[in-house]
N, C-alpha and C positions, 0 to 999 in steps of 0.2 A: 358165586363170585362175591367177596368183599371187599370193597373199596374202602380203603383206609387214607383218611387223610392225613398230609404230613408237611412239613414248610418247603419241598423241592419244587422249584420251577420246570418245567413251564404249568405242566399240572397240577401241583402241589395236594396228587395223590398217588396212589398204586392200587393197583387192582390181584387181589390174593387169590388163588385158585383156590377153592374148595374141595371140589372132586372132578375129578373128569365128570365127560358127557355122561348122562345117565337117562334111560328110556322113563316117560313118564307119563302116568295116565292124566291126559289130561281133561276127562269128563269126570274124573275122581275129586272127591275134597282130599287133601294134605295138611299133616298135624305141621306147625311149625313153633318153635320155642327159642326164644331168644332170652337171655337170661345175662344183666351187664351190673356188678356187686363193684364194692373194691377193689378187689384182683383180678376178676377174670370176665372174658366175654363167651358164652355157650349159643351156641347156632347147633340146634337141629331140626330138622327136616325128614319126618316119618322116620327110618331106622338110624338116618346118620348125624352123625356126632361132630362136633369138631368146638374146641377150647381155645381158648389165646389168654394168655396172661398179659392184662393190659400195660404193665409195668416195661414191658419189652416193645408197648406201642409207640411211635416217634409222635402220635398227638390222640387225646381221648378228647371227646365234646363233652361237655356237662351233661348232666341226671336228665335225663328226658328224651337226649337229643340223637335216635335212632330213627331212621328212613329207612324205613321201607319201598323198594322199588322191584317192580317186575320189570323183564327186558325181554319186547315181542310177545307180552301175551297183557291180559286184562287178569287184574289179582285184585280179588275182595277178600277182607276179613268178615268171619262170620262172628267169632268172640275175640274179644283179647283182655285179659287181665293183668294190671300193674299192680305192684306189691310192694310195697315201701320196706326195704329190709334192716 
């Protein structure tokens, strides 16, 4: 799920399906990559992919400002690397 924020009342977000349910190991580590340039935002998640061209977003946050959130479970990062592009 990503929640995009945008100036609509009452919530002034939407919530964007990703992919349906999908079974998941959950004693396993998960690759996750997030990737937010000029144009575009990249979300994947072990095999799956998915792009958005931020230009067509109704609101971006400034350079930095990605939240990270799990929903009903506990999520640690083990590495994460930022790279000034």
């Amino acid at each position: 799920m990503l929640t995009e924020p945008n100036e609509t009342p009452p919530t002034f977000y939407r919530d964007l399906s990703l992919r349906g349910s999908t079974p998941l190991d959950t004693t396993a580590d998960h690759e996750f990559l997030v990737r937010l340039d000029q144009g575009h935002l990249r979300i994947c998640v072990n095999q799956f992919e998915r792009e958005f061209n931020i230009h067509d977003m109704p609101k971006v946050l400034g350079p930095g400002l990605i939240r990270f959130q799990s929903y009903g479970c506990w999520m640690g990062l083990l590495k994460a690397s930022v790279t000034l592009l």
